[in-house]
C-alpha positions as CSV (number, residue, x, y, z in Angstrom):
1,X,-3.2,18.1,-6.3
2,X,-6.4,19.2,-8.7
3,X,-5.9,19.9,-12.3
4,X,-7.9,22.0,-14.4
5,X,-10.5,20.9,-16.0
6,X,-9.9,22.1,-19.4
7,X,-7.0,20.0,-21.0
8,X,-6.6,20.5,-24.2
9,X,-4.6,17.5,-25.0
10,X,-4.1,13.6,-24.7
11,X,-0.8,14.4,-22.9
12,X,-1.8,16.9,-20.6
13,X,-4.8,14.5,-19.5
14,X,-2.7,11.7,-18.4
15,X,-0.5,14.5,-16.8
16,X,-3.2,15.6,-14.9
17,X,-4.1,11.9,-13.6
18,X,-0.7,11.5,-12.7
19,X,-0.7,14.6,-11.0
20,X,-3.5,13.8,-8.9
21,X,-1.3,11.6,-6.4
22,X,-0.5,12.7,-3.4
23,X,2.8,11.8,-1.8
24,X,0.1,10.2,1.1
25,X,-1.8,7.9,-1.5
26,X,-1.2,4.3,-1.7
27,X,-4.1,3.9,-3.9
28,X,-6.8,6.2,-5.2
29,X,-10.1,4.4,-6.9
30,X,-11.1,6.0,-10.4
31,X,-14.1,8.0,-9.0
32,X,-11.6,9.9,-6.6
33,X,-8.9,10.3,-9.8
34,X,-12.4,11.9,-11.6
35,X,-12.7,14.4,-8.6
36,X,-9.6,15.3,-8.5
37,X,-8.6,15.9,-11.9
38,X,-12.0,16.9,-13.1
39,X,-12.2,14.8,-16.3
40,X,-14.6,12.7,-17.5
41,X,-15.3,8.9,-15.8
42,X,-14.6,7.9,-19.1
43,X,-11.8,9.3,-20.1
44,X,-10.0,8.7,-16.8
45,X,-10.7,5.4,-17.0
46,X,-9.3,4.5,-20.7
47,X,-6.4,6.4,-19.9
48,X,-5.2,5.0,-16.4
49,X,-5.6,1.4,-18.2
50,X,-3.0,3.1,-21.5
51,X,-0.7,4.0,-18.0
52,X,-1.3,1.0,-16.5
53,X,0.1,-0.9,-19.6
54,X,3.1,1.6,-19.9
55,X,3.7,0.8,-16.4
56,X,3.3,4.3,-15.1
57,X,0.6,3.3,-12.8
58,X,-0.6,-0.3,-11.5
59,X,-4.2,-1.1,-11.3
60,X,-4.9,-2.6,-7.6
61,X,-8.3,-4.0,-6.9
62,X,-9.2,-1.0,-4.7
63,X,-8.0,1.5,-7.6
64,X,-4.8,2.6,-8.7
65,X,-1.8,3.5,-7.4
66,X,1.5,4.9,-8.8
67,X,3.9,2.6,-10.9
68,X,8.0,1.4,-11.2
69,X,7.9,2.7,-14.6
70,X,7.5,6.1,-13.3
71,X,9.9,5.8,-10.5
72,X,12.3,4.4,-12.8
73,X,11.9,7.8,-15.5
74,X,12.3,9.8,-12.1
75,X,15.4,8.7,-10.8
76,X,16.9,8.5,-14.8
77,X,15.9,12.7,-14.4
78,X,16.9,13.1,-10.9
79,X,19.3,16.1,-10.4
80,X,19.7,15.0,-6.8
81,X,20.5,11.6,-8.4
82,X,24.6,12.2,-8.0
83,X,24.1,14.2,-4.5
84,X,22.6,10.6,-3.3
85,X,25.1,8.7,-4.8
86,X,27.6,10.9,-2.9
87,X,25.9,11.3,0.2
88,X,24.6,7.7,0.8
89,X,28.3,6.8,2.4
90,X,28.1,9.4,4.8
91,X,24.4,9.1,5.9
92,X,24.5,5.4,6.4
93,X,27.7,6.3,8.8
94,X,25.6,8.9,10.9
95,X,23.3,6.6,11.2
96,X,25.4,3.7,12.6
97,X,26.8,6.8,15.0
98,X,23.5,7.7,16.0
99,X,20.8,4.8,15.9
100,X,18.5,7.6,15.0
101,X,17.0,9.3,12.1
102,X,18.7,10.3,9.5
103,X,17.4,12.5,6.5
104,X,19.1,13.8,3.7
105,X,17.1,17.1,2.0
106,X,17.4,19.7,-0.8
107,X,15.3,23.1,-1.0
108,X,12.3,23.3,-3.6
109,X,11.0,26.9,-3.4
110,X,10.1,27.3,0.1
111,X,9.6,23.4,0.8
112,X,12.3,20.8,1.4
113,X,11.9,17.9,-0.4
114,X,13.4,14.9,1.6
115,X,15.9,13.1,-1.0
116,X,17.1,10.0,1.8
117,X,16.0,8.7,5.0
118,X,17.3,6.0,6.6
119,X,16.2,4.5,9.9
120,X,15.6,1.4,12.0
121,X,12.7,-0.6,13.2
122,X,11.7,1.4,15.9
123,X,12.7,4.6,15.2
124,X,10.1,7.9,15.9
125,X,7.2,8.3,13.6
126,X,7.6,11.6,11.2
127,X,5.6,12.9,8.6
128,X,9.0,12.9,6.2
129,X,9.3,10.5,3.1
130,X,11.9,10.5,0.5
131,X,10.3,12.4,-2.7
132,X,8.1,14.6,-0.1
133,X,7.8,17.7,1.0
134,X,7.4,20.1,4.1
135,X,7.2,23.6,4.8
136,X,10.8,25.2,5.1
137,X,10.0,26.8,8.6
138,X,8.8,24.1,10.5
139,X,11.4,21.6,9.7
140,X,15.3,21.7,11.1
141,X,16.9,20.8,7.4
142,X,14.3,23.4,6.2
143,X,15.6,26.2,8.7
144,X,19.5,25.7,8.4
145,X,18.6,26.1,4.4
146,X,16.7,29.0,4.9
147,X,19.6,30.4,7.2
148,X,22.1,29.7,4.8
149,X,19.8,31.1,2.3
150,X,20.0,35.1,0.4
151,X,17.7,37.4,1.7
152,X,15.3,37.5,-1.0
153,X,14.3,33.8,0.1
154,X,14.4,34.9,3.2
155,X,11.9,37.6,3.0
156,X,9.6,35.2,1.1
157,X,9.8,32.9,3.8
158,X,9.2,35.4,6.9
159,X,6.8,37.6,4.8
160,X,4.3,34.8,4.0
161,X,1.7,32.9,5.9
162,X,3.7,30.3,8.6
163,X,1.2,28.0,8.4
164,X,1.2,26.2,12.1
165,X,1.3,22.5,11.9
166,X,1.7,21.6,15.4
167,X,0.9,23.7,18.4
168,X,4.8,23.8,19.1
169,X,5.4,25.2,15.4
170,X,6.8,28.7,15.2
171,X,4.7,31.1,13.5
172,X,6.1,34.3,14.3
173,X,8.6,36.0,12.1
174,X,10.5,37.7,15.1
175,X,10.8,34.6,16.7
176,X,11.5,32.4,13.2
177,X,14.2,35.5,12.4
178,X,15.9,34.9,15.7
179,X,16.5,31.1,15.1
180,X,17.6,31.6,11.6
181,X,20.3,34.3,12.9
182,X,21.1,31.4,15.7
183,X,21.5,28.7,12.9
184,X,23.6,31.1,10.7
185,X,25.6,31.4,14.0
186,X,26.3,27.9,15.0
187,X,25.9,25.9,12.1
188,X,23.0,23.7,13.1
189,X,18.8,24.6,13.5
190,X,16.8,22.7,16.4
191,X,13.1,21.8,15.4
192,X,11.4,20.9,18.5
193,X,7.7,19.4,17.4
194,X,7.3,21.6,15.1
195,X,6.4,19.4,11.6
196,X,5.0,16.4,13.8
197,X,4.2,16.0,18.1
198,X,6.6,14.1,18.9
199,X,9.6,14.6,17.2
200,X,12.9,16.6,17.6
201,X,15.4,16.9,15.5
202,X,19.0,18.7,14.8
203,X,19.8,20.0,10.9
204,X,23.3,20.8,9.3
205,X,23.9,22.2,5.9
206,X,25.8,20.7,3.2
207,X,27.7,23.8,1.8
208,X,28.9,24.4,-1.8
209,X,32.3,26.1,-2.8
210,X,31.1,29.3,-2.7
211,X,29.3,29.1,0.7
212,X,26.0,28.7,-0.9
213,X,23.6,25.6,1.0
214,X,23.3,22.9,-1.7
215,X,21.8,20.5,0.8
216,X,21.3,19.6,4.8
217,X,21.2,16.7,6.6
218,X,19.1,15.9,9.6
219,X,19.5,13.6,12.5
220,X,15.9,13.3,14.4
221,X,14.1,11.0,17.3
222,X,11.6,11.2,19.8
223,X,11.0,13.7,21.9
224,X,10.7,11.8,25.1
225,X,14.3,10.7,25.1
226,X,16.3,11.9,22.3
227,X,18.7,14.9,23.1
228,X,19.6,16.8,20.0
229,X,22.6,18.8,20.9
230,X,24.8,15.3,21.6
231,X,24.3,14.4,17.9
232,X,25.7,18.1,16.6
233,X,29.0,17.1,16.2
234,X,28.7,13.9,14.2
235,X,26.2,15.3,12.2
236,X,28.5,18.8,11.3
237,X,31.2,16.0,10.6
238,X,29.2,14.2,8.1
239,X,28.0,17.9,6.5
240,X,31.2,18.9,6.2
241,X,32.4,15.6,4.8
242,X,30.1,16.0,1.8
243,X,30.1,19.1,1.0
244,X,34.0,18.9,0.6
245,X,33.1,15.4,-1.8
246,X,31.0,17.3,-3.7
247,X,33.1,20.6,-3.9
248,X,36.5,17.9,-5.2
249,X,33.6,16.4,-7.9
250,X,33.0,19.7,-8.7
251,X,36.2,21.2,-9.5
252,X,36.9,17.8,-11.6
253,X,33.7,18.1,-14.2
């Protein structure tokens, strides 16, 4: 992500080189951190070395990359902290049902971030990491959400450009509207190659007291052999199980 150039403070410089990781880096050198955050070689460079002493980044011989200090601050300020805590129980179970995939995901504007993913060995390749992101409509978590979701969100969604990731990603509202009704429907959303060739996956949303989605789960595997539909029942069992956890924790605090 750029920054802009003009940063008028200390704190907003090292904010900006922080920034400039992607959730795809590994390691950036410091003339690629001077690109992207548009500060001087200079500066950049005294102030990745301050961060690499307060552990917020770790100097590699090939550049920088992003450090435990900062993952340890993250997870201290986590709201999805608890919902993990919760949840890990019940993922690690529909994954020992399934042998596939499983992800665990909250909404972020029109994104869903990916809280938890467990898998095996040899599991499919997907774009999907825990503290990333993706597109709400080309994802299954990201389409039971939107279902579950008000209209306002909605209309965001269906209204703005449905950017097409794969040549199997669905990029027409109609069509979009019509799987979101389904989902609403049935209680699961179907992504069929749509973030990644290759990959299909099944979504069910974790539901709050009131109704409202405060969560999904995902169980996902290659295309070639994996058949969504024989997976919907352990994975609405596992939904339902934590939303009720997390409506019992609720009604305690």
């Amino acid at each position: 992500m750029s920054a802009s150039p003009d940063h008028a403070t200390v704190l907003s410089k090292a904010t900006a080189i922080l920034d400039a990781f992607t959730v795809d880096d590994r390691t950036v050198p410091l003339a690629e951190l001077v690109r992207r955050t548009g500060l001087h070689k200079a500066t950049v460079h005294r102030l990745a070395n301050e961060l690499v002493g307060l552990r917020l980044l770790d100097r590699e011989p090939d550049g920088y990359r992003l450090g435990g200090g900062l993952f340890e601050l993250g997870m201290r300020a986590s709201a999805e902290r608890g919902l993990l805590e919760l949840a890990m129980p019940f993922l690690q179970d529909l994954y020992e049902r399934t042998h596939e995939i499983v992800h665990l995901g909250v909404r972020e504007g029109t994104d869903v971030v990916y809280v938890a993913k467990i898998g095996g060995h040899r599991q499919a390749r997907t774009p999907s990491r825990v503290g990333g992101r993706m597109p709400m409509h080309c994802t299954g978590i990201g389409k039971v959400l939107l279902a579950h979701a008000g209209d306002d969100l909605r209309r965001e969604v269906l209204s703005g450009p449905l950017v097409r990731r794969t040549p199997h990603t669905v990029v027409a509202p109609g069509a979009l509207r019509r799987q979101l009704d389904a989902a609403l429907e049935t209680g699961v959303a179907f992504e069929y190659e749509e973030s990644t060739v290759g990959l299909v996956c099944v979504a069910a949303p974790v539901l709050g007291p009131g109704g409202e989605p405060v969560a999904a789960i995902s169980v996902a595997g290659p295309s070639p052999r994996f058949r969504p539909d024989t997976h919907v029942a352990a994975l609405r069992a596992a939904a339902t199980a934590l939303g009720g956890v997390l409506a019992r924790r609720d009604a305690r605090s």
